[in-house]
C-alpha positions as a Markdown table, in Angstrom:
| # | Residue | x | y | z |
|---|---|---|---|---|
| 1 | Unk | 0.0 | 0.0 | 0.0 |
| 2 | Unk | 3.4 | 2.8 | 0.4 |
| 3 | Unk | 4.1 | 1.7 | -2.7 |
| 4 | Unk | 0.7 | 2.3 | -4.7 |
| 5 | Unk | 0.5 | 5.7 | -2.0 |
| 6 | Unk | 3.8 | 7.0 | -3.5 |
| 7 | Unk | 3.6 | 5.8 | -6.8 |
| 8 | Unk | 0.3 | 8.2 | -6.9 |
| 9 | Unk | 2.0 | 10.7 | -5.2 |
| 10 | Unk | 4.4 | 11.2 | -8.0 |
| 11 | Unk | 2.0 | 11.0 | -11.1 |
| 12 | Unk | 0.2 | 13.7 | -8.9 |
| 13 | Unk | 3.1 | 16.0 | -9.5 |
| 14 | Unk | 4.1 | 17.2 | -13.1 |
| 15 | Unk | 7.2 | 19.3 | -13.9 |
| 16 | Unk | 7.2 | 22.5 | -13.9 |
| 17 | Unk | 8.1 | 24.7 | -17.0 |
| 18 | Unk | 9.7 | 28.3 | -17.6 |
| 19 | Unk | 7.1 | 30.7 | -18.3 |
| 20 | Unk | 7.8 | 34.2 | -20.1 |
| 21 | Unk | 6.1 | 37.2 | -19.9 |
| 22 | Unk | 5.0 | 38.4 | -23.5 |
| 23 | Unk | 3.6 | 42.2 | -23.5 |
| 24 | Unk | 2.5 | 40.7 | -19.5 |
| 25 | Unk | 1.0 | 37.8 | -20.0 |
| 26 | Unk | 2.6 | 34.5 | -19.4 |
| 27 | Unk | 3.8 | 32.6 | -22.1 |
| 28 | Unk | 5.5 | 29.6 | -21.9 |
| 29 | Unk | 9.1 | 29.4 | -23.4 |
| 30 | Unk | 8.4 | 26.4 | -25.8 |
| 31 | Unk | 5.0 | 28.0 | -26.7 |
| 32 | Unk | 6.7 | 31.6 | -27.3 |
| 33 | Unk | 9.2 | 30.1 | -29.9 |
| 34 | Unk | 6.4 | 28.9 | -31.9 |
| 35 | Unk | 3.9 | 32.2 | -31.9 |
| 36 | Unk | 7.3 | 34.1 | -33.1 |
| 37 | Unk | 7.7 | 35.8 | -29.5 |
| 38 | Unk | 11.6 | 35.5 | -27.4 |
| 39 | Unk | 11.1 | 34.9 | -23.9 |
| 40 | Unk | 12.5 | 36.9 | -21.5 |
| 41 | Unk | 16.0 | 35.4 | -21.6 |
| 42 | Unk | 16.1 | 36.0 | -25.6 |
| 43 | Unk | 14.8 | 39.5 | -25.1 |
| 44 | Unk | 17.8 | 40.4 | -23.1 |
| 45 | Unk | 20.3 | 39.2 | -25.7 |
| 46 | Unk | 17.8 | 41.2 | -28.2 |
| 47 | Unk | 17.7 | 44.3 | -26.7 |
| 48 | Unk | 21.9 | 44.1 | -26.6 |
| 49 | Unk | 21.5 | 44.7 | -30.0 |
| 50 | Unk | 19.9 | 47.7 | -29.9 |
| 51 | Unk | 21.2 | 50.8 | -31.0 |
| 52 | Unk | 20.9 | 54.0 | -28.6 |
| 53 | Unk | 18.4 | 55.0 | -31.7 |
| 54 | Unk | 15.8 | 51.6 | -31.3 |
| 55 | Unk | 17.0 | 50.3 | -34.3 |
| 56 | Unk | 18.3 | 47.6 | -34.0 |
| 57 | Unk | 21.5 | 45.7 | -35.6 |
| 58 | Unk | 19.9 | 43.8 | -38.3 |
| 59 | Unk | 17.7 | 46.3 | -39.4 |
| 60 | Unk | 21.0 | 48.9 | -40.0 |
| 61 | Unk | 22.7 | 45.6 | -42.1 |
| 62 | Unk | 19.3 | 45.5 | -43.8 |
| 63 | Unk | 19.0 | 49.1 | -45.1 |
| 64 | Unk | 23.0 | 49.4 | -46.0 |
| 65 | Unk | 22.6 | 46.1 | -47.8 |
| 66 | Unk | 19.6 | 47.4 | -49.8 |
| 67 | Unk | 21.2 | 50.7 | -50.4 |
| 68 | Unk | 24.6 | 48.9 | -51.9 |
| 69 | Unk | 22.6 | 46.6 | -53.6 |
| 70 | Unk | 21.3 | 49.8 | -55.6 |
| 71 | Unk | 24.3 | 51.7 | -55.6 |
| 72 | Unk | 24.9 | 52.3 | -59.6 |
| 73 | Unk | 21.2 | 53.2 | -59.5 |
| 74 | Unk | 21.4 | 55.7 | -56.8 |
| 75 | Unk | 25.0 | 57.1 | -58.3 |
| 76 | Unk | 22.9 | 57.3 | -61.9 |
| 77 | Unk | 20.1 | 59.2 | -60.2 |
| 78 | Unk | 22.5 | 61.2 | -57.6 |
| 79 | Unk | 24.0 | 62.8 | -61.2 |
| 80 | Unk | 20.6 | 63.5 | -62.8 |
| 81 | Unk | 19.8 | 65.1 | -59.8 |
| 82 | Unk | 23.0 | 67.5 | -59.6 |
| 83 | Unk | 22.6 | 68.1 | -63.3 |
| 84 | Unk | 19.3 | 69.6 | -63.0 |
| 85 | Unk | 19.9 | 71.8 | -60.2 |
| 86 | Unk | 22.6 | 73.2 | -62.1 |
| 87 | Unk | 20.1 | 73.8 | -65.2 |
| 88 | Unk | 17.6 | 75.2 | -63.0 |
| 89 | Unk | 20.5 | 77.4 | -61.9 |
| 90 | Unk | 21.6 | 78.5 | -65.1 |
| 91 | Unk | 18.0 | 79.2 | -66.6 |
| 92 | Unk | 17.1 | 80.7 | -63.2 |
| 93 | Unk | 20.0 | 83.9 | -63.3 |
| 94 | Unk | 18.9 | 83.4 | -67.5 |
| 95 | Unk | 15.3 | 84.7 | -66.1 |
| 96 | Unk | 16.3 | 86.5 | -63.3 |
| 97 | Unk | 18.7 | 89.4 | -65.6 |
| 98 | Unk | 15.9 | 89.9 | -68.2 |
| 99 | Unk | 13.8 | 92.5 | -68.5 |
| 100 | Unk | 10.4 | 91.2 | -68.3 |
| 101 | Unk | 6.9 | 92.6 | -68.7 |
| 102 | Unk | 4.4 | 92.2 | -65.9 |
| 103 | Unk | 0.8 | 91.1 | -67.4 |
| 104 | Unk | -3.1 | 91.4 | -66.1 |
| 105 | Unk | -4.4 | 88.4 | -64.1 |
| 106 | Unk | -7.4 | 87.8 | -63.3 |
| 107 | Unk | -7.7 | 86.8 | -59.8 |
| 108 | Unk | -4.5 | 89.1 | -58.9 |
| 109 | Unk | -5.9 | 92.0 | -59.9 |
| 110 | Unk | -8.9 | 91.5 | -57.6 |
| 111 | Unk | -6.4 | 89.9 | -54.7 |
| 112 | Unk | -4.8 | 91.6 | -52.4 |
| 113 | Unk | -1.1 | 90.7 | -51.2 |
| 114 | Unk | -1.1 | 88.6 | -48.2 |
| 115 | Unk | 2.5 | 88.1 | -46.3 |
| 116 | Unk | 2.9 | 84.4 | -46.0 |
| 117 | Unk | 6.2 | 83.9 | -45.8 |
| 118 | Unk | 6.8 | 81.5 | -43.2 |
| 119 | Unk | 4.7 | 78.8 | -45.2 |
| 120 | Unk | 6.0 | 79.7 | -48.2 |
| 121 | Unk | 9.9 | 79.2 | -47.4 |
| 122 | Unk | 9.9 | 77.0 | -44.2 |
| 123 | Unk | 6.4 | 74.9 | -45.4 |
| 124 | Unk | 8.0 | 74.4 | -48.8 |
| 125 | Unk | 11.2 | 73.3 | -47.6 |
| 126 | Unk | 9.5 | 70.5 | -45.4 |
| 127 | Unk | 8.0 | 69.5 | -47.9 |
| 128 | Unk | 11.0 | 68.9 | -50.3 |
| 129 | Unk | 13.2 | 67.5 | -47.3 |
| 130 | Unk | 10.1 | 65.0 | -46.6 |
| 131 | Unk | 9.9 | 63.6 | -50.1 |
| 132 | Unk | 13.6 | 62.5 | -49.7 |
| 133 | Unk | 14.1 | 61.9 | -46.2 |
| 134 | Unk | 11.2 | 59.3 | -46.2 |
| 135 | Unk | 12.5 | 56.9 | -48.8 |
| 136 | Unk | 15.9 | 57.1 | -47.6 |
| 137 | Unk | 15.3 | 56.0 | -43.8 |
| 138 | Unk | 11.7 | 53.4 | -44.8 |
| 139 | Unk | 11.8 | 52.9 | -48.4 |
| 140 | Unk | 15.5 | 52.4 | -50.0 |
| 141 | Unk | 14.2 | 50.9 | -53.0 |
| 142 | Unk | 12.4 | 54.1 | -54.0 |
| 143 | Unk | 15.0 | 56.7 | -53.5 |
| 144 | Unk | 16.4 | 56.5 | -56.9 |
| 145 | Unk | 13.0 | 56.7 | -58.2 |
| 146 | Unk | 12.4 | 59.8 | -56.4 |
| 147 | Unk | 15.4 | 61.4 | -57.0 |
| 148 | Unk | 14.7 | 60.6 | -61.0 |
| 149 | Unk | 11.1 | 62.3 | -60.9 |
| 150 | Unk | 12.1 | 65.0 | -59.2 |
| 151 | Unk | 15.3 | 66.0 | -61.5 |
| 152 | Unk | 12.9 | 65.6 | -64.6 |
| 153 | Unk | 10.5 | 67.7 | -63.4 |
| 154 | Unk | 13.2 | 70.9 | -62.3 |
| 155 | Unk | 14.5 | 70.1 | -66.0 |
| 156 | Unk | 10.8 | 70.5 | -67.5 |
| 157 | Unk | 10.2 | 73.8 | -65.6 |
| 158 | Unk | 14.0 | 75.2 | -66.3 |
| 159 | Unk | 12.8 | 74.6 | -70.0 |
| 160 | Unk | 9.9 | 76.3 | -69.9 |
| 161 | Unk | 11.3 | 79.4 | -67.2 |
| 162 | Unk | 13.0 | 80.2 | -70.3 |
| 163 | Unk | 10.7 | 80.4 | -72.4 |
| 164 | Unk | 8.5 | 82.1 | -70.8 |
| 165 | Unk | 9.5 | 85.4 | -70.4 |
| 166 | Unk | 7.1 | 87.0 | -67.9 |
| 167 | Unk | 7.8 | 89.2 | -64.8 |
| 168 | Unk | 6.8 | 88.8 | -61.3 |
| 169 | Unk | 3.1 | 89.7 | -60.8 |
| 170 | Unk | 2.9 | 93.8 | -59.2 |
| 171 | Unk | 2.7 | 94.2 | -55.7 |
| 172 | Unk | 4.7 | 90.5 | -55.2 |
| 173 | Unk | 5.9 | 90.1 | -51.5 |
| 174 | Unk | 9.8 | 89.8 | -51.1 |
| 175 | Unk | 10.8 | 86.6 | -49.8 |
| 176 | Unk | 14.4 | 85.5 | -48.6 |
| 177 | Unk | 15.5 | 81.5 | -48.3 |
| 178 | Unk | 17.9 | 80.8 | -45.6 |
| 179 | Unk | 21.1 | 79.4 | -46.5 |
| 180 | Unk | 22.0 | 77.3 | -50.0 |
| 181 | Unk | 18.2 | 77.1 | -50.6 |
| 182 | Unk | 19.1 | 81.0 | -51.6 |
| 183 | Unk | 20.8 | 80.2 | -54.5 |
| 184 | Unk | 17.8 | 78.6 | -56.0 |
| 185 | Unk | 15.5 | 81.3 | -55.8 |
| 186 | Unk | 15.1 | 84.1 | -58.7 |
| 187 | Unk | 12.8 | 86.2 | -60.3 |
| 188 | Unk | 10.7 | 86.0 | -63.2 |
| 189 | Unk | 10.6 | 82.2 | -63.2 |
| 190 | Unk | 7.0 | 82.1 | -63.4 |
| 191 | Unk | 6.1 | 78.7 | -65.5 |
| 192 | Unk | 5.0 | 76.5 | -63.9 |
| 193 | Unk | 4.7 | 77.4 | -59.9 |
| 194 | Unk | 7.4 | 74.7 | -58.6 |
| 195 | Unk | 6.0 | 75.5 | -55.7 |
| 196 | Unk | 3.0 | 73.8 | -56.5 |
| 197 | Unk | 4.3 | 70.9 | -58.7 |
| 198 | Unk | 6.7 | 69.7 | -56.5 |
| 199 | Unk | 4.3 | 68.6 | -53.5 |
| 200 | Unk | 1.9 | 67.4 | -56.4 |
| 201 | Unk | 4.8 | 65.1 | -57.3 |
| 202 | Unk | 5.2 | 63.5 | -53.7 |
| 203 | Unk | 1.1 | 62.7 | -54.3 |
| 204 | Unk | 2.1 | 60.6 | -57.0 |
| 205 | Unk | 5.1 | 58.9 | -55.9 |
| 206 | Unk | 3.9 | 57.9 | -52.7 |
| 207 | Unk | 0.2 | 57.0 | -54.0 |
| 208 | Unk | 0.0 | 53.8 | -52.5 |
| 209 | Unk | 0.7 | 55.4 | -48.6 |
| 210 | Unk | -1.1 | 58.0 | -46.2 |
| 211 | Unk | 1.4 | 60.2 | -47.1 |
| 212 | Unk | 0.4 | 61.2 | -50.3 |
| 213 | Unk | -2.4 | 63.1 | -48.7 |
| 214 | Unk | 0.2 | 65.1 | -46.8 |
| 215 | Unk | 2.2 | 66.1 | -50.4 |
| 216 | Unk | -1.8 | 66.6 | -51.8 |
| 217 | Unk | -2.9 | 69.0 | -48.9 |
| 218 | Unk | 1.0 | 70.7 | -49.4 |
| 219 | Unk | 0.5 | 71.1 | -53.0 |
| 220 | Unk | -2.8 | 72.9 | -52.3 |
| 221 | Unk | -1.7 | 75.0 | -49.5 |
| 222 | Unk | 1.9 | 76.2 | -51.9 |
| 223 | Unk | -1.0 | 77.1 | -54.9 |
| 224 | Unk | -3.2 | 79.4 | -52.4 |
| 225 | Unk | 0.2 | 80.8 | -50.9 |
| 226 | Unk | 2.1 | 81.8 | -54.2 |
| 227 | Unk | -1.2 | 83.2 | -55.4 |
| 228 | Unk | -1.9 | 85.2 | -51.9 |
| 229 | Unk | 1.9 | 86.7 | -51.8 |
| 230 | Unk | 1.4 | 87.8 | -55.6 |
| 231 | Unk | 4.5 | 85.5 | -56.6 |
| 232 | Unk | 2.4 | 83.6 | -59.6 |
| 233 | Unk | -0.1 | 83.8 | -61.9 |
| 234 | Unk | -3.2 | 82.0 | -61.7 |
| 235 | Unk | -2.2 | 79.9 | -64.8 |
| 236 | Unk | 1.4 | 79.4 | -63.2 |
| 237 | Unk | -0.2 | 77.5 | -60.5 |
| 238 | Unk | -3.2 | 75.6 | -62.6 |
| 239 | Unk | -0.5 | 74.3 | -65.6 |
| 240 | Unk | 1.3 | 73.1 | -62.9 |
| 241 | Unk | -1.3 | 70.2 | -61.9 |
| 242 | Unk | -0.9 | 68.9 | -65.9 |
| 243 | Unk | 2.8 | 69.3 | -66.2 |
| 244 | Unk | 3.6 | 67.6 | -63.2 |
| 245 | Unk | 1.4 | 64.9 | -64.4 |
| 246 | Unk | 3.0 | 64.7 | -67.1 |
| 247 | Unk | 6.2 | 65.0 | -66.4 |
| 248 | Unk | 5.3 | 61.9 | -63.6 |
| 249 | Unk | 4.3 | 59.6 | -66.6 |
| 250 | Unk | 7.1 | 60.7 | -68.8 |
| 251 | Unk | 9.8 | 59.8 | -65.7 |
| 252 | Unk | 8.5 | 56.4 | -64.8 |
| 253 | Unk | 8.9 | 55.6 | -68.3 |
| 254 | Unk | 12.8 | 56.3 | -67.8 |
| 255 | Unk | 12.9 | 54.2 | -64.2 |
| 256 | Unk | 11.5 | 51.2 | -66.2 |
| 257 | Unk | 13.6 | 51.0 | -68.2 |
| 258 | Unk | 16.9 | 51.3 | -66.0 |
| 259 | Unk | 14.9 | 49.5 | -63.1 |
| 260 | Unk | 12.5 | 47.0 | -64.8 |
| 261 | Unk | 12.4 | 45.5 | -61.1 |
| 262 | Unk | 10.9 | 48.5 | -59.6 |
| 263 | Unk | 7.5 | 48.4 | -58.5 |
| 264 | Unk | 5.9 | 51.5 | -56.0 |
């Protein structure tokens, strides 16, 4: 009868496993592995991998891999890019030294000048550092794209700037750009508002996320402001919806064919 007692007695008892804590509610160990979680052991040597910015080791190999991995793509775009600032340079002081007639408009003539400065330097320059900054630190494998789109549309404006030999709409607000951005500002560069196109832009190339309602509102926001301050016309800021357009379809025609891969 000790026998059969203890015998019992140790059935009775089972063993007793390691239980982690996932988000604080008990996991056990084994179970954890399999639903994808670490237990808290595993979390440790995790979080010694962290970087003092949350991002962790694996993540930083991730996104210098993918960025090599592109590397003659983003050298390729990196030049397009530097050759269209310096067109938009050179057509810029082109525009800038001309003597150019101011014309009627419209909804200037009835508008007064409205001093809104701040949004149009500092809320423009968001913008532009935004449409760069995002693919570079979440979407790699965009940046060359990006970088493309936006060099072929400066070209198309620098183009027609010239072109278009118009002077700044009467009673036009003086603006100043802090720093580099200075040297990129001029007078007389009326078509198309490049304030307006380049938020329009960001709409399309980040259609498929959230944030191409931020570059839509922005585009918006830039037309009202450059019309307010007297800095465009009204068809400066309306041709600049269809250019950008098509400047859009005309650029992801080039990225297919350098990047057939690519997909948005």
């Amino acid at each position: 009868m000790a026998v059969v007692a203890e015998k019992s007695a140790m059935v009775g008892q089972r063993p007793r496993l390691k239980v982690a804590s996932v988000g604080g509610v008990p996991v056990r160990a084994s179970e954890a592995r399999v639903a994808g979680f670490q237990p808290a052991e595993d979390a440790a040597k995790m979080a010694a991998t962290r970087t003092p910015h949350g991002v962790t080791t694996n993540s930083l190999r991730a996104w210098t891999r993918e960025l090599l991995e592109r590397r003659l793509l983003m050298a390729l775009s990196s030049v397009f890019l530097l050759a269209a600032l310096y067109a938009d340079y050179r057509c810029g002081t082109y525009v800038t030294s001309r003597t150019a007639v101011k014309v009627p408009d419209l909804i200037l003539d009835r508008l007064p000048s409205i001093d809104l400065s701040f949004l149009f330097t500092y809320g423009y320059m968001a913008l532009i550092v935004g449409m760069f900054c995002y693919p570079l630190f979440f979407r790699v494998r965009m940046l060359h794209a990006v970088a493309i789109q936006f060099s072929l549309l400066l070209i198309l404006r620098s183009l027609f700037m010239i072109f278009t030999h118009v002077g700044t709409p009467a009673d036009a607000i003086n603006v100043h750009f802090p720093g580099v951005f200075s040297k990129l500002y001029f007078e007389n560069d009326m078509f198309f508002s490049g304030h307006t196109a380049m938020p329009f832009l960001g709409f399309y190339l980040f259609r498929q996320n959230r944030l191409r309602y931020v570059f839509l509102v922005g585009s918006i926001v830039m037309g009202i402001v450059v019309l307010a301050m007297h800095l465009h016309y009204s068809i400066d800021v309306l041709g600049a919806f269809f250019m950008t357009y098509c400047s859009y379809q005309m650029g992801s025609v080039v990225i297919r064919r350098l990047d057939p891969a690519y997909c948005e």
